[in-house]
C-alpha positions in Angstrom: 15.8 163.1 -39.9 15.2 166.2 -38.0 15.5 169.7 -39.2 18.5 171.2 -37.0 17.3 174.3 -35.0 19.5 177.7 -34.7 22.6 177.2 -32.2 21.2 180.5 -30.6 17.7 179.2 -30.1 18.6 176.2 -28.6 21.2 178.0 -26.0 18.1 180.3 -25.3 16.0 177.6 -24.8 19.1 176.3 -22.4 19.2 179.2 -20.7 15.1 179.8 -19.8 15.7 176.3 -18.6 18.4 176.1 -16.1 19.6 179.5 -15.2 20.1 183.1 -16.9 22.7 183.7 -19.2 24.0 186.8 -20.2 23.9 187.6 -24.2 27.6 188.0 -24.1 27.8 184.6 -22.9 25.1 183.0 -24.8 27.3 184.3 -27.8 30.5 182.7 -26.3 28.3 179.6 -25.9 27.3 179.8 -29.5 30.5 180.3 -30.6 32.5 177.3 -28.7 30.1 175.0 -29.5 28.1 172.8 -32.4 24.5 171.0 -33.0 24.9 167.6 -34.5 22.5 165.1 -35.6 22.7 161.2 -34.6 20.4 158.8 -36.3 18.5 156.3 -33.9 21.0 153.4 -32.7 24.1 155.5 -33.4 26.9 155.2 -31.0 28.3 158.6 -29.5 31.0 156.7 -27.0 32.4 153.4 -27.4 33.5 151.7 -24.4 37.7 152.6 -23.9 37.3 155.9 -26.1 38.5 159.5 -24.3 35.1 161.0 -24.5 35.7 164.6 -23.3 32.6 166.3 -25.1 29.4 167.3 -23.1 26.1 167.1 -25.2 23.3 168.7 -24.2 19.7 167.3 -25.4 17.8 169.2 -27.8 15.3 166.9 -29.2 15.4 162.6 -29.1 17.5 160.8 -26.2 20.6 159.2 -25.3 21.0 156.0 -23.4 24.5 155.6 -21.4 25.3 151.9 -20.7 27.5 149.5 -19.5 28.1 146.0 -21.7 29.8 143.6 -19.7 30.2 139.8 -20.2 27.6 140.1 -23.1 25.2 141.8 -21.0 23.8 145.1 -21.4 22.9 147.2 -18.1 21.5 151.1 -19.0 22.9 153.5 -16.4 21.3 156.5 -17.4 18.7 158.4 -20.1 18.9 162.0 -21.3 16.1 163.2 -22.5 15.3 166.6 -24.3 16.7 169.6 -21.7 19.2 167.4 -19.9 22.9 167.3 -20.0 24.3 163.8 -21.0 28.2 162.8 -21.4 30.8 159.9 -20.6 31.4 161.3 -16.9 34.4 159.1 -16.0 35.7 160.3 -19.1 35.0 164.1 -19.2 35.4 164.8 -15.6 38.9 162.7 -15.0 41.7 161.3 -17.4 40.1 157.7 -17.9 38.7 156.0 -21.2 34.9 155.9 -20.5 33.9 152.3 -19.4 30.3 153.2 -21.1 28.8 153.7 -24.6 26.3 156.1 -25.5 23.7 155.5 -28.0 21.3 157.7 -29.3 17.7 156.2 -28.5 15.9 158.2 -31.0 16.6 160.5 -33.8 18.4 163.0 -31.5 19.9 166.5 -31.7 22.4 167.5 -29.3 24.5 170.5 -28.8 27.8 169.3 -28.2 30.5 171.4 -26.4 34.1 170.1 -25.5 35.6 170.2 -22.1 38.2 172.9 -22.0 35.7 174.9 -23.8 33.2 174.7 -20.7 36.6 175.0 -18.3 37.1 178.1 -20.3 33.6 180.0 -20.3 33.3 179.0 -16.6 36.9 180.7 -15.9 35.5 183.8 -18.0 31.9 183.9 -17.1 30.3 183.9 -13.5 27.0 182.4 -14.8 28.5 179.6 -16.6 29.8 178.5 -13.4 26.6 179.0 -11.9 25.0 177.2 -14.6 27.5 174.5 -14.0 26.4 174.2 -10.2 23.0 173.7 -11.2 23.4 171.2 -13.6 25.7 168.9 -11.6 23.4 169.5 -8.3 20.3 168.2 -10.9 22.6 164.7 -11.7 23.7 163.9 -8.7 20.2 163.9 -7.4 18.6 162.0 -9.8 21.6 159.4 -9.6 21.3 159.6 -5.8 17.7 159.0 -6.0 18.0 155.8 -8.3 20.9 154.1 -6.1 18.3 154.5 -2.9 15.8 153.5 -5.7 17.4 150.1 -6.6 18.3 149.6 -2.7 15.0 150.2 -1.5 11.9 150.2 -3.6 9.7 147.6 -5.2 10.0 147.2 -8.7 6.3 148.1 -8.6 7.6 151.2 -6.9 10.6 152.2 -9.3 8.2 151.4 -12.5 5.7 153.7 -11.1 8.0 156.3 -10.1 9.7 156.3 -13.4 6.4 156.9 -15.0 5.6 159.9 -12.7 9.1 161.5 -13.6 8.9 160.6 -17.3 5.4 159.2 -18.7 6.0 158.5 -22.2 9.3 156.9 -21.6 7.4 153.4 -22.9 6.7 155.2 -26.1 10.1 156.0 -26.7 12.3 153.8 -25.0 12.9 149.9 -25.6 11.0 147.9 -22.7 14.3 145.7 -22.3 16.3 149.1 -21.7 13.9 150.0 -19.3 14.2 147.0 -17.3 18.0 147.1 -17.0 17.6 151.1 -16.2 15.5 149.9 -13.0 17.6 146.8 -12.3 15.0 144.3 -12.8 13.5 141.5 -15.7 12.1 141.9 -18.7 9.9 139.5 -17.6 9.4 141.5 -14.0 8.7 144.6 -16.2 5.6 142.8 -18.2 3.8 141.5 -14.8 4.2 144.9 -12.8 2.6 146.6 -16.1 0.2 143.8 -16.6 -0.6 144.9 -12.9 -0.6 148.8 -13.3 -3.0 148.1 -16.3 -5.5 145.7 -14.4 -5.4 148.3 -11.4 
């Protein structure tokens, strides 16, 4: 497994990485939250648990899905440097209709709700930092519904690769082919394609 790095590094790290925070903060930050370790293939959310924690990645990824009717469709990655949680869940009152699995050996910081309620109450550049992040999701989810509505799956392989190019070395290929809505078997012949060309 991975050796667990210093809360305090990582919410430097955090902080050179999305916006400034304050030391007084970054000690808050320390103190309201915890690094935990999830093996490769462990589940973080089950489908109909209140998931109300916020994880941020510090090394491995995290798949969100959806499993419905036996079949499995990936809504989202988090890879190191992003934020990753059960949004139906942590932003409303609703079980979370997704399970979260870690991908890879993975170390996150984990942080509950009221305790990121709290520090943005108390401290202008957690809200700020807030702004960003949430401003950074909605694009990239923006980006993939006008993805799936109007690209190629030529297109959204390729794009995926310019965005995140070792995502083949680290992620299942049948994981990536639900993330971009298309085949397993469309997947192989637009690679077998981008390696002939």
């Amino acid at each position: 497994m991975i050796k667990l790095p210093a809360k305090e590094e990582i919410i430097q790290n955090l902080s050179n990485y999305y916006c400034p925070l304050s030391q007084e903060t970054m000690q808050e930050f320390a103190a309201r939250s915890s690094v935990h370790q999830y093996a490769k293939g462990e589940m973080m959310v089950h489908e109909g648990q209140f998931a109300h924690d916020l994880y941020y990645v510090v090394e491995g990824s995290v798949r969100v899905y959806y499993l419905k009717d036996g079949r499995d469709t990936t809504d989202w990655f988090a890879f190191e440097n992003e934020f990753v949680s059960a949004l139906v869940s942590f932003f409303g009152t609703e079980a979370s209709p997704h399970y979260m699995e870690a991908v890879e050996d993975t170390v996150v910081l984990r942080i509950h709700r009221e305790q990121v309620y709290g520090m943005m109450d108390a401290f202008r550049d957690v809200e700020r930092l807030s702004n960003v992040v949430l401003t950074k999701t909605l694009l990239q989810l923006q980006h993939r519904v006008v993805s799936i509505q109007f690209e190629t799956a030529q297109q959204r392989y390729k794009n995926l690769l310019a965005v995140r190019p070792d995502i083949t070395q680290r992620v299942p290929l049948t994981h990536i082919a639900s993330y971009l809505g298309i085949t397993l078997e469309t997947l192989s012949r637009v690679r077998s394609l981008k390696t002939k060309g």
